[in-house]
N, C-alpha and C positions, 0 to 999 in steps of 0.2 A: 552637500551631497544628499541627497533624497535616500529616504532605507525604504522601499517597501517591505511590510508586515503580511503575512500571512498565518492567518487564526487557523488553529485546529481542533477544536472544543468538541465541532461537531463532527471528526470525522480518526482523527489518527489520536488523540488528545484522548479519549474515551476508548479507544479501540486498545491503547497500551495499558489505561488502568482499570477498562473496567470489562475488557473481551466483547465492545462495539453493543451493548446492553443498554446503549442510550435510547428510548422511544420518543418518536417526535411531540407528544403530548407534554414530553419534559422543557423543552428548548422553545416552543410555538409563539408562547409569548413573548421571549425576549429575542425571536429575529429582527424586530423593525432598531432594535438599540444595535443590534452588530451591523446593519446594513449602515445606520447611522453613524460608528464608531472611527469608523474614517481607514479601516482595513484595505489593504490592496485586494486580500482576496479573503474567501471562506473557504476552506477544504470540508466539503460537505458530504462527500460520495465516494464510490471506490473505496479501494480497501477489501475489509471487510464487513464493511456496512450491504452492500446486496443479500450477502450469505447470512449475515447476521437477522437481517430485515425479516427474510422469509421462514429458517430457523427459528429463531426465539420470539422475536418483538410481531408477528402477525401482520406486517405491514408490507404494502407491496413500495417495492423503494423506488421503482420509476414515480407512484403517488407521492411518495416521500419525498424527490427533486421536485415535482411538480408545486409543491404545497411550499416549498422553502422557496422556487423561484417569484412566487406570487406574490411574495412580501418583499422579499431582496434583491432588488432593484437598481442599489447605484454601486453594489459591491459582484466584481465577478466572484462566479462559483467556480469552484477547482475542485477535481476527482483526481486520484491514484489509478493509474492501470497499468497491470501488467505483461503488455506489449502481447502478442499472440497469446499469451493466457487468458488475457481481459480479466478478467474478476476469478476464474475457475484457478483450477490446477493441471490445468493441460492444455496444447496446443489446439489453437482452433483454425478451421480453415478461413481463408481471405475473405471468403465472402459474409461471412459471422460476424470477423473484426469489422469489417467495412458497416455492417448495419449497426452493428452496435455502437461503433462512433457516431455516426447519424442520429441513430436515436438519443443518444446521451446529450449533444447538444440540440438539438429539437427540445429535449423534455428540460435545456436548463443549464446547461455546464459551460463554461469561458473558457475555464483552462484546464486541459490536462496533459498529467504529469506522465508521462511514460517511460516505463523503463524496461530490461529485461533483466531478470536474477542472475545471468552469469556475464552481464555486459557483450552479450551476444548480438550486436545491433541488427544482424538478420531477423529479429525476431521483433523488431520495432518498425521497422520499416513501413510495412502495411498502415499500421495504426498513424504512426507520422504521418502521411501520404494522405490520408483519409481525412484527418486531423484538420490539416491544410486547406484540401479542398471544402471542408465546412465551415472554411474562416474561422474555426476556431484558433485559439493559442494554443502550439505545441510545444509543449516543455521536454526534452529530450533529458535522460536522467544516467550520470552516471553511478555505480552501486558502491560507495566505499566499503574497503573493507582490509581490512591486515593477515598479511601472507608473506612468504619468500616467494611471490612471483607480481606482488602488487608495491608500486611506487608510484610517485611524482608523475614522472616521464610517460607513463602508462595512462596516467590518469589525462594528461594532457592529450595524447594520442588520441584518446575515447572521444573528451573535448573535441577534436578538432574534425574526428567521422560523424560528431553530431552535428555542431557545425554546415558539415557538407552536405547534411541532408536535407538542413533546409528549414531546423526550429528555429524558436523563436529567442527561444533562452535555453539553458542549461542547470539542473539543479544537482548539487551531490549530493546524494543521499544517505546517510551516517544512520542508518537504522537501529544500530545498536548503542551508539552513543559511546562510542570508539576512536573516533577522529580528536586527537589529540589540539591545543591551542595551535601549537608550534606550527605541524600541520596544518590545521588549518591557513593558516599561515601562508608557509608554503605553496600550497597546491592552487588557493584562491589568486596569490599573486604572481604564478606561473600561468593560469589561463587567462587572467586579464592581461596579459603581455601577448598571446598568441590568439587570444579568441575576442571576438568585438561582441557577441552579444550576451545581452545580461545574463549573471552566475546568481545561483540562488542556494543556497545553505540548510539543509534540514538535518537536524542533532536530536539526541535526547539524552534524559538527565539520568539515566540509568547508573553511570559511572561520576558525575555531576565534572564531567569536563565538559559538556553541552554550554554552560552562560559561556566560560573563556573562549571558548571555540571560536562561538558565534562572535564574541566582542571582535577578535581577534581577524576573524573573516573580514567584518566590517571595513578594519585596520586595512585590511589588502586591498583593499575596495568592492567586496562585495556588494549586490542590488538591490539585495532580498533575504531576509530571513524566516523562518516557519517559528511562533512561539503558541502555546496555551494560556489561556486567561488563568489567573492562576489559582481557584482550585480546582484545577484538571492539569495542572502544569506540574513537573519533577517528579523524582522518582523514573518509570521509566517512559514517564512522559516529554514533552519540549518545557525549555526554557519558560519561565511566567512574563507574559507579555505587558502587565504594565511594568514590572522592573528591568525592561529592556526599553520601555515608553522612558522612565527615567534614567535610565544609562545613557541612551544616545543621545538625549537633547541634552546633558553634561557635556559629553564628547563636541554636539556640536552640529549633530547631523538633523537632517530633516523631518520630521513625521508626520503626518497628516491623521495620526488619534487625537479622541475627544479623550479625556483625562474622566472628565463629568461621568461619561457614557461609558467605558471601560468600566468604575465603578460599580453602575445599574447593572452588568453583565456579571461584573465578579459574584455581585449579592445573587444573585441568578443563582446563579451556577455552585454556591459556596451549601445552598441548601439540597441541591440535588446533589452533590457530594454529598454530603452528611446524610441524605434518604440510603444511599449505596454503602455508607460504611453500616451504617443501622442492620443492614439489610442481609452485609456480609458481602456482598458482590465485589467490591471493594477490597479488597486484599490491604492491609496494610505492607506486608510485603511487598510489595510494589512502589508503595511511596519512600522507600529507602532507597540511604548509597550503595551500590554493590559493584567494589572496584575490582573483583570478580570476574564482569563481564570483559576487563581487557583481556582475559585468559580465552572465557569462553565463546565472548560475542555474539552473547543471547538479544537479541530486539527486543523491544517492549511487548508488542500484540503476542510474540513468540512463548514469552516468559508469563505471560497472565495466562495464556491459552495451556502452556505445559503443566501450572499451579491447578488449574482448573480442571485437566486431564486425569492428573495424578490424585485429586480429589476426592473426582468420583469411582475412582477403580479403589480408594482407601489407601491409596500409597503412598502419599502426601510427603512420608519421611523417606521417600526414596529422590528424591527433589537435588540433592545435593551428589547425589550420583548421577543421577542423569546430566547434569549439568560438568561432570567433569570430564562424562564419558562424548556431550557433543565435539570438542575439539577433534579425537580421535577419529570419529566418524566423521569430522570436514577434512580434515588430512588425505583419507584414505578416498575418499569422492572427489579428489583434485580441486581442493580449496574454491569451494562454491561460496559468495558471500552468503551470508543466513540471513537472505529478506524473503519473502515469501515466491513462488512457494516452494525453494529450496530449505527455508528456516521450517516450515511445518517438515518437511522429508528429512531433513538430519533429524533435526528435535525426536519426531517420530521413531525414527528409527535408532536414536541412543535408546529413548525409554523402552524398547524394543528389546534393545543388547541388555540392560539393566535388570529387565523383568523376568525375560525370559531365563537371566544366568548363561547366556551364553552368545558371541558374536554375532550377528548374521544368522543363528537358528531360522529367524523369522527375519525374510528381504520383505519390505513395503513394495507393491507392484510400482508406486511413484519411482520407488529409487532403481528400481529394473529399466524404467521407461529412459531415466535421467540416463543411466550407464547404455545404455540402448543406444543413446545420442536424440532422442526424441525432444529435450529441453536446447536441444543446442551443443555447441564446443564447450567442455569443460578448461576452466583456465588453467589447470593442469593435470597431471597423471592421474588418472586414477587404479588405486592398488590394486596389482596385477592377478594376485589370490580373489580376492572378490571381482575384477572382471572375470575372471574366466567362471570363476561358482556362476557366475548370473547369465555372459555371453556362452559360454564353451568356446567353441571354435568361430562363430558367428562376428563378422567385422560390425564396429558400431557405423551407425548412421554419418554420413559429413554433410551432406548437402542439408537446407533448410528443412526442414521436418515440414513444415506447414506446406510447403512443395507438394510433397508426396500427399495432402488430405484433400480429396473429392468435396466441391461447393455441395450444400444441404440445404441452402433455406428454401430454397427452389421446390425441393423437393416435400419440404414441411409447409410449404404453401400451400402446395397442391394437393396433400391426402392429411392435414391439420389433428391433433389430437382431439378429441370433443371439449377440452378444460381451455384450448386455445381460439383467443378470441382476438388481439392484435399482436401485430409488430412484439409490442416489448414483452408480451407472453410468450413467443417462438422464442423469445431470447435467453427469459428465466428460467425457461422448458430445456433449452439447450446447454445452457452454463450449470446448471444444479437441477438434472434431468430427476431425480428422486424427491429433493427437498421443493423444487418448482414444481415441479405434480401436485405434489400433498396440497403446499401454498394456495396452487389456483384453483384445485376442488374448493379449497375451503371459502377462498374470495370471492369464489361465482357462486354458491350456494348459500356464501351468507349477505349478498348483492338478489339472491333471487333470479336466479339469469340462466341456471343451468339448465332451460330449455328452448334458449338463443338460439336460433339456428343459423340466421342471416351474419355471416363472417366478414369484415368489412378489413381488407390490407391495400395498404397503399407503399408494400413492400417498392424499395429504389433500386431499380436492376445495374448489375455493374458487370463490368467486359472482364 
């Protein structure tokens, strides 16, 4: 049996240990050994690599696919999206998703992974659909996660409306590094019984059940696994991918890695690790067991991002409160898995209850919207004291939220911001309307261009 591998180094792998603070001057020279390395795929984008991009590292990230596609050539590119979210924290309307699929694989992308945070498939659908018709691979993604309303049986259901819509593959996604061996187990060898196309496995080492898991998935017949080269691997990153290169050809199964060439990347990468602990960026914290998270169900990117929070406010020692107080606040939100960008909204809004010394004092407008019904159906109740502090009398939404949002690009076509100059600029303008401001003053002024006047869009009109 053949396993494809899919690398995370550049994209979720860094995003967990190091708050996505990788710059492409760091990686540029050792793309041609990963496209060589014999990888099913590269998870290069998405996430929170756009926000990060324009944020910290100065880099415009449509350049940044552009510049990785130009060397990586015999390995697809794989991005994270998060289904009518796309990359932001809120619903966007149809015709947003639609271009921004378009552009995504135009500038570079094979596959992506889509998912929605509360397993709300209304909220994918678009992006699938669109996905499709760009001959791209659509990866249809279920959210694991532990609750008295998530099992097996559930999980297959999900499977099977993905299934019907039409991807390509299916991947579970264990964000927190939660998903038990056993389980995996279980669930992997329950959809290969009902579902024919390929299941793909993505863990992390957070709780260090990620290697068993994944072994164990395999065991069921698994297609595909997600690992990190390994130093960017464990802790609360994936499994280390050459020690999965040497587990499975033990086992027996197929790979198509270079041994040689995995090598060249480790040394790569083993010294840009070492630049980020020097640096501090690097949390040691992070690179530990923390069996912890089966209580709390912190993700990686979650828990570097809430270290980093607590930080810089100086509260640093408030870390193990916040962390006891998330549970509470997913219980009383009708058990949303904590993948983004529900894990930023609990996470948020524990440190919130924490800081503030008191519940709910301060609601996050996020979690107004989420209780709104703006994110979708919640997977169950939520607590009926804080609906009503938030609702009053006011019913939540049921129908698709993205239903109800007026098309725009239309409209930002034809009266353009003066910092907008194409396509993927209306897009970073629209997904991170503050941080994509800032970004494209600065990219057109330090290009020399901010007195361009000729706007050249070859925007794709859709019904």
């Amino acid at each position: 049996m053949d396993i494809k591998i899919t690398e995370t180094v550049l994209r979720d792998a860094n995003q967990s240990l190091i708050a996505t603070r990788l710059p492409f001057e760091d990686f540029e020279n050792i793309l041609g050994f990963l496209d060589e390395a014999g990888y099913y795929s590269l998870e290069c984008w998405g996430g929170a690599v756009f926000d990060a991009c324009l944020r910290y590292l100065k880099e415009d990230p449509w350049e940044r696919l552009r510049k990785i596609k130009r060397v990586v050539k015999k390995t697809k590119l794989q991005m994270l999206l998060r289904g009518q979210n796309l990359l932001g924290y809120k619903h966007y309307p149809d015709d947003v998703v639609r271009l921004f699929i378009d552009k995504s694989v135009e500038n570079g992308i094979d596959i992506i992974r889509i998912f929605d945070a509360l397993n709300d498939f209304r909220n994918i659908k678009t992006a699938v659909d669109e996905t499709i018709k760009m001959k791209a691979h659509a990866q249809g993604t279920i959210v694991y996660t532990i609750s008295p309303i998530h099992n097996t049986e559930n999980f297959v259901k999900l499977a099977k409306q993905l299934e019907d819509m039409g991807v390509d593959s299916i991947c579970i996604k264990d964000m927190a590094g939660i998903l038990s061996p056993f389980k995996a187990f279980e669930i992997v060898k329950a959809l290969k019984e009902y579902i024919r196309i390929p299941i793909f496995l993505h863990t992390h080492c957070t709780t260090m059940l990620g290697p068993m898991s994944l072994l164990k998935a395999v065991e069921a017949g698994c297609d595909g696994i997600d690992t990190a080269i390994s130093p960017f691997s464990g802790g609360t990153s994936q499994p280390p991918t050459e020690t999965f290169y040497y587990i499975l050809k033990e086992y027996g199964y197929n790979l198509s890695l270079n041994e040689e060439i995995l090598k060249k990347i480790s040394s790569h990468f083993k010294d840009i690790r070492d630049k980020f602990l020097d640096h501090k960026i690097l949390n040691p914290y992070v690179l530990g067991v923390d069996s912890m998270a089966l209580i709390y169900q912190v993700p990686g990117g979650m828990l570097s991002n809430l270290i980093s929070q607590l930080k810089e406010q100086n509260c640093l020692e408030k870390l193990d409160d916040v962390l006891k107080e998330i549970p509470n606040v997913r219980a009383e939100l009708g058990y949303p898995p904590l993948v983004t960008p529900m894990s930023q909204m609990v996470g948020t809004q524990a440190a919130a209850n924490v800081l503030s010394g008191e519940k709910y004092k301060v609601i996050l407008k996020e979690v107004k919207s989420y209780v709104r019904g703006e994110y979708g159906n919640p997977p169950g109740k939520i607590n009926e004291d804080l609906k009503r502090k938030i609702l009053g009398n006011e019913e939540p939404i049921k129908l698709r939220y993205a239903d109800t949002l007026a098309p725009i690009i239309e409209k930002i076509k034809n009266s353009p911001p003066q910092f907008v100059r194409t396509d993927e600029d209306i897009l970073t303008y629209l997904l991170f309307p503050q941080t994509g401001e800032t970004f494209l003053k600065y990219k057109y002024d330090e290009k020399g261009l901010e007195n361009k006047k000729t706007i050249h869009y070859a925007i794709k009109a859709h019904q």
